[in-house]
C-alpha positions as CSV (number, residue, x, y, z in Angstrom):
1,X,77.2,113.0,-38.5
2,X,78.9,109.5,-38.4
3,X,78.2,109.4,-34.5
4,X,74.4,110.5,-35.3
5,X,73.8,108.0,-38.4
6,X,75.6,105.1,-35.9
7,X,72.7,106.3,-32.9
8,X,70.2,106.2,-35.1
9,X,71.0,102.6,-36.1
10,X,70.9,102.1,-32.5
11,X,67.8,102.8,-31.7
12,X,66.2,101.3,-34.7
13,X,67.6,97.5,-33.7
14,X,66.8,98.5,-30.1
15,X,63.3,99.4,-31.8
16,X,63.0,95.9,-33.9
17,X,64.4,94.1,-30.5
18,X,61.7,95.8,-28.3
19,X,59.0,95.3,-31.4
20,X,59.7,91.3,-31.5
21,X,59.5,91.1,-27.8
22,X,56.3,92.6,-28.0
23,X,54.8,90.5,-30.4
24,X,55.8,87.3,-28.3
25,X,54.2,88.4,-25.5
26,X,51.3,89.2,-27.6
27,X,51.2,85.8,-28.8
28,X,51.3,84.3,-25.6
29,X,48.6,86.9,-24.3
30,X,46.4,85.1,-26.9
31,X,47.3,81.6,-26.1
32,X,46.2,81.8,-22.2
33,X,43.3,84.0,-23.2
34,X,42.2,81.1,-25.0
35,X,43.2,78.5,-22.7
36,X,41.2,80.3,-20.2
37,X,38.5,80.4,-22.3
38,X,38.5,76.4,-22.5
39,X,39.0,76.3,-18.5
40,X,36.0,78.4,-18.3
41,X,34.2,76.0,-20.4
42,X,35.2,73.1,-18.7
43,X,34.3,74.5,-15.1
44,X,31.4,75.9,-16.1
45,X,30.5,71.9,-17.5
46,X,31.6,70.5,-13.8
47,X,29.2,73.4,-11.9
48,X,26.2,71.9,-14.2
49,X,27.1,68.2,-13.9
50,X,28.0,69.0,-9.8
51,X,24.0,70.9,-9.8
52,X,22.9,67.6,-11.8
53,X,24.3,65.2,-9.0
54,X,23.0,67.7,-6.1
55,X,19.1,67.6,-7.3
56,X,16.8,65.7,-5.7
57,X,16.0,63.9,-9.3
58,X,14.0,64.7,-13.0
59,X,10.9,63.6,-14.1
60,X,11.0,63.0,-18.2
61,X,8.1,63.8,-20.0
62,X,6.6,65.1,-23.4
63,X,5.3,68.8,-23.7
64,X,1.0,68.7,-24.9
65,X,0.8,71.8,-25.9
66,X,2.1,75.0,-24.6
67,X,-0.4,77.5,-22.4
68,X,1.5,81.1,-22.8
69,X,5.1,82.3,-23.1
70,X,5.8,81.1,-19.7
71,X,3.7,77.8,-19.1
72,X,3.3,74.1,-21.2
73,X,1.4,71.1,-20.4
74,X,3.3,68.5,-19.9
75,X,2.7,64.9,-19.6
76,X,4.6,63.0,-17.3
77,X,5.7,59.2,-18.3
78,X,4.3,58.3,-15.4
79,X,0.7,59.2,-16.7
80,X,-0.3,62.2,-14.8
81,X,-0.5,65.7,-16.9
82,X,1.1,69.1,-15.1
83,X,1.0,72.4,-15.9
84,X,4.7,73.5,-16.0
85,X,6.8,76.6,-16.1
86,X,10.3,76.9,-17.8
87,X,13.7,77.5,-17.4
88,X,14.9,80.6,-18.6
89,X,18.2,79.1,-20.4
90,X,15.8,76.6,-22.1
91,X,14.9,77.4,-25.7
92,X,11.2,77.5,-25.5
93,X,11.3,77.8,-29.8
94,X,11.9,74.3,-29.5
95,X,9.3,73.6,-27.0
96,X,7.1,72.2,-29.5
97,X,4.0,69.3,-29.0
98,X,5.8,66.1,-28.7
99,X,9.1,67.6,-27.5
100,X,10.7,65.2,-24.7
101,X,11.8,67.5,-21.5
102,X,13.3,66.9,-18.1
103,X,10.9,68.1,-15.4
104,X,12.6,69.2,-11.6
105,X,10.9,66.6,-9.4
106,X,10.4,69.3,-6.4
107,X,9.0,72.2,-8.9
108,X,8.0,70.7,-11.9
109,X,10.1,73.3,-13.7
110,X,11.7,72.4,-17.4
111,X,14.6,72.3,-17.0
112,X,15.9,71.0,-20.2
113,X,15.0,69.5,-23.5
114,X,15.7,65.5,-24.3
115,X,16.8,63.8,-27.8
116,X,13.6,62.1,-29.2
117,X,13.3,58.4,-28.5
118,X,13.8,55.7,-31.1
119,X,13.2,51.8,-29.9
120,X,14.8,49.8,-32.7
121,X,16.3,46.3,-31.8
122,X,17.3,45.6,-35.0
123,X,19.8,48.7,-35.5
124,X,22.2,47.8,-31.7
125,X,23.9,45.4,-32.3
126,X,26.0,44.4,-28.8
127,X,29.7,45.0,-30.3
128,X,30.6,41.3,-29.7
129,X,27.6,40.5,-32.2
130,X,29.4,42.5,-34.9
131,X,32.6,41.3,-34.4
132,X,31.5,37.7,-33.7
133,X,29.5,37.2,-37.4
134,X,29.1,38.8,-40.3
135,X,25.4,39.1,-40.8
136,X,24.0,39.2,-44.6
137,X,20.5,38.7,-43.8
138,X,18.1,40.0,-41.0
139,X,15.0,38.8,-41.3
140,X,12.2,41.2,-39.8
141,X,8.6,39.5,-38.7
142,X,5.4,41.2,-40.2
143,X,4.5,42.5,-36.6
144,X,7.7,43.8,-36.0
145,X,7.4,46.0,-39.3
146,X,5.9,49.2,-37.8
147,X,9.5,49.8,-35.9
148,X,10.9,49.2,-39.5
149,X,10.8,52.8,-40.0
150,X,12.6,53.8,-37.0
151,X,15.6,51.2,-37.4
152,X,16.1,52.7,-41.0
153,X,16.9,56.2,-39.7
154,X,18.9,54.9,-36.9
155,X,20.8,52.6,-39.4
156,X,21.2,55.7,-41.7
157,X,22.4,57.9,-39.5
158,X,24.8,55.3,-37.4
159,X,26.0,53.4,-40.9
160,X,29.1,52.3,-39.6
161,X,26.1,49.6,-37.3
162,X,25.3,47.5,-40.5
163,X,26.2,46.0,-43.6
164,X,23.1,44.1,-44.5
165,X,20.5,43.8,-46.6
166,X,17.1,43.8,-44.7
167,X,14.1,41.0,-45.9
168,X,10.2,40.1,-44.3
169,X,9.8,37.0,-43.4
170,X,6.4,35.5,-45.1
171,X,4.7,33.6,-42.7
């Protein structure tokens, strides 16, 4: 019985042995699942910037309205108006009127959606600017007001950009 109880002790540290080996493998099965997960990412990111720099160019423009599921009208910053069709990996949900979009010069395809535009002067600062004086004041001109509104959501979104208070000037 001795020699049984002593073989059974055996193979149950042989067991724990074989069981801890297994679960470091298992964790390093995870570890370069995951790092090929973020290689695939990353590859997949240098094929669409590699695409990008191998296309003939992009037209931006604004989507009008759109015709169907398959086809918007599109005006082109350049003035004319096209009749376009979509990438399928685009969203066309967000497709809406006023939506900025990248057009394929050759086949006037979307091919993706762009951030809308702000132009506020007032809000980008060069960072010499910010570090060269401290700025308490900025004094916005009546004609200038209509981009007020534009510089205030930039500023409150980028509030690191400013600490000032903003005043008309009265002319």
């Amino acid at each position: 019985m001795a020699a049984e109880g002593e073989r059974r002790e055996a193979a149950v540290a042989d067991y724990r042995k074989k069981l801890l080996k297994h679960r470091e493998v298992d964790s390093k099965v995870r570890s370069l699942r995951e790092s090929v997960k973020e290689l695939k990412k990353e590859y997949d990111k240098t094929e669409d910037d590699l695409k990008a720099l191998q296309s003939v160019g992009q037209i931006i423009g604004e989507v009008l309205r759109q015709l169907d599921d398959e086809r918007f009208i599109v005006k082109a910053s350049s003035g004319p108006r096209y009749v376009v069709g979509c990438r399928s990996k685009v969203d066309k949900v967000k497709l809406t009127q006023g939506t900025r979009v990248a057009l394929d010069m050759t086949t006037l395809t979307i091919m993706r959606s762009l951030p809308r535009e702000n132009q506020c002067n007032a809000c980008m600062f060069p960072e010499y600017a910010r570090r060269a004086c401290s700025m308490h004041v900025i004094e916005i001109l009546p004609d200038n007001l209509s981009v007020f509104p534009a510089c205030m959501q930039v500023t409150l979104r980028n509030s690191y950009r400013l600490d000032c208070s903003l005043q008309p000037i009265t002319l």
